[in-house]
C-alpha positions, -999 to +999 in steps of 0.1 A: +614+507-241+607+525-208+587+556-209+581+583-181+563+614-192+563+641-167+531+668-163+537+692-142+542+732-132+573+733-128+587+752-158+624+754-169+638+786-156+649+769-126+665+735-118+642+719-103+630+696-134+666+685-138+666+673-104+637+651-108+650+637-141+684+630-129+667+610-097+647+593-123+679+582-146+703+575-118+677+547-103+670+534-139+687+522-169+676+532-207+648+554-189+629+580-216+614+612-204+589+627-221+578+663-215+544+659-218+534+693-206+560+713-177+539+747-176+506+739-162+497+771-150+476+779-120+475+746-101+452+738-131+443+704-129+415+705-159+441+719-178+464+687-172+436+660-172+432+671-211+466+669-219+470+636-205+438+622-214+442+633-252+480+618-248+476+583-233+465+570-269+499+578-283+520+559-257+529+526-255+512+501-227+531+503-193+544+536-203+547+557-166+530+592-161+543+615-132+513+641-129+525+667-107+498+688-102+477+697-068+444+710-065+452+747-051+429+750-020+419+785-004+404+764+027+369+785+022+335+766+025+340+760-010+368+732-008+371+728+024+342+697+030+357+680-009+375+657+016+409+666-006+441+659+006+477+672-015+496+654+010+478+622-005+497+601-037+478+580-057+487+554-085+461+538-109+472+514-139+444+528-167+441+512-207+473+495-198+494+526-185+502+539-153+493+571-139+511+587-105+491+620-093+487+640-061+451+629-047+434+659-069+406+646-090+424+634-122+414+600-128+377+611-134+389+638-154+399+621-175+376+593-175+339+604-160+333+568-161+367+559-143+368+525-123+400+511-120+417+502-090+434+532-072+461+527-048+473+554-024+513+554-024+535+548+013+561+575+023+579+575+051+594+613+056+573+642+061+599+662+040+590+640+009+559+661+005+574+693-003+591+681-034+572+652-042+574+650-077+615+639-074+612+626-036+578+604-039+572+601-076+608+595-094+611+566-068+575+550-075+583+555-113+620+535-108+600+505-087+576+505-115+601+502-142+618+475-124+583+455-124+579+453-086+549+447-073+521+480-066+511+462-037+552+465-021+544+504-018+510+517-020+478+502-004+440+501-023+420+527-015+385+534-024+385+569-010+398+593-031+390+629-044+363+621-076+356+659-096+337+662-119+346+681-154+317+703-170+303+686-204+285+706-232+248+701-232+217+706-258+187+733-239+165+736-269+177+748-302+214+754-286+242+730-280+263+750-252+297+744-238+322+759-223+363+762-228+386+740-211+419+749-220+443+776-240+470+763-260+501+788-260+490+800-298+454+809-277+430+790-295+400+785-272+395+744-272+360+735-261+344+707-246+318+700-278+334+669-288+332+659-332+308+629-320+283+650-299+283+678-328+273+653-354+252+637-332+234+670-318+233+695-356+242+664-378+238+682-414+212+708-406+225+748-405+236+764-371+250+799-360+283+797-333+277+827-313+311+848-303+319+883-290+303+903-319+307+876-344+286+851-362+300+816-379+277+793-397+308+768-409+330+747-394+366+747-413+392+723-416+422+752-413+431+783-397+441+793-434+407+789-453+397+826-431+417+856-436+441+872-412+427+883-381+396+865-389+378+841-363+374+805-374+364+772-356+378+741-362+376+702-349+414+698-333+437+670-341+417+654-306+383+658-321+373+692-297+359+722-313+385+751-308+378+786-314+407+805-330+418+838-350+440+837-376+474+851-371+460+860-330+456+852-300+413+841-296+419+838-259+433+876-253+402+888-278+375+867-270+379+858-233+369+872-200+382+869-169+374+871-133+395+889-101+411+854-098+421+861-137+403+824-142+397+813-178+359+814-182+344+810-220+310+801-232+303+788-263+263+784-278+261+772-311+222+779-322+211+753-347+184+762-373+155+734-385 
């Protein structure tokens, strides 16, 4: 079975996701796409390094994901010395699957401790860059499917765009983190992973400080509060998630800046 998952910002008002899934089946026979996320929003490339990371278990090895999402520069002094380059493709094969992004800080998103070979994809037209998802992509994702060789269109590189994704720290008594993505239902997932919780509180008593609210428990359902209640739960991937029954925890608990950038702290006090 071939697999091809796309991740990308595309949306599905207009045509252009058609396009790049009818390049994809008319170069390949019993091809599957996969949706795997088609409204990343904001050039958010956090946003689709944990939707791919948390997906990658669930797919099959060899399985193909298309990753069509650029770091949005504003060419200030702030981005303008990363060395990043959206006219740059890359293509890694990682835990057995391949991954096809623009060169935009992915693979150690989704792996601080990435180390696998990275190869940066040839292209011959100039105009390939402006759609590149259907016009560089669907055609590295057919000569993958017909097991060609990496080496017959990309060359290694070494020097690609590494960012680095905030992780949730202990400063005394309080395990802080911070939110890293919204979920269309807006529940707040965090980057306190199960693992660093048990291994931080363990089975002693903490407070998790929100907006005017204090929660000493963790549940296992939105249900177990009451409507319109806050709750916080481990996700189906093992994140802490802050969430309101019935609501939206993003559009009550969240600020924003001018840029209207998601920005959520979480500081869960623990109690000796």
């Amino acid at each position: 079975m071939s697999i091809v998952t796309l991740t990308t910002d595309l949306g599905y008002r207009d045509p252009y996701l058609a396009l790049v899934k009818a390049k994809l089946i008319s170069q390949t026979q019993n091809v599957n796409i996969v949706d795997l996320s088609c409204e990343i929003k904001g050039n958010n490339i956090s946003h689709a390094a944990y939707i791919l990371k948390n997906s990658l278990p669930h797919f099959p090895d060899n399985s193909i994901h298309l990753v069509a999402v650029k770091f949005l520069l504003d060419r200030s002094n702030q981005t303008k010395n990363l060395g990043i380059d959206n006219t740059r493709f890359l293509l890694t094969k990682y835990k057995n699957q391949f991954i096809v992004c623009p060169d935009n800080g992915l693979f150690t998103l989704i792996d601080k401790d990435f180390s696998e070979q990275v190869f940066e994809i040839y292209y011959a037209d100039e105009k390939q860059k402006h759609f590149f998802l259907k016009d560089v992509f669907a055609d590295v994702a057919a000569h993958l499917l017909k097991n060609n060789k990496i080496e017959d269109i990309a060359k290694p590189t070494a020097d690609y765009y590494k960012a680095v994704a905030p992780e949730s720290y202990v400063n005394g008594n309080v395990l802080r983190g911070k939110g890293i993505y919204v979920d269309d239902f807006g529940n707040i997932v965090c980057n306190i992973s199960k693992e660093k919780f048990n291994e931080v509180i363990g089975k002693r008593k903490f407070s998790v400080h929100l907006p005017g609210k204090l929660l000493s428990e963790i549940h296992s359902t939105y249900d177990e509060v009451n409507f319109n209640q806050p709750v916080v739960i481990f996700n189906s991937f093992g994140y802490l998630e802050v969430a309101i029954n019935g609501k939206s925890a993003a559009q009550m608990l969240v600020k924003r800046d001018i840029g209207n950038n998601f920005d959520f702290d979480i500081i869960i006090e623990i109690h000796d």
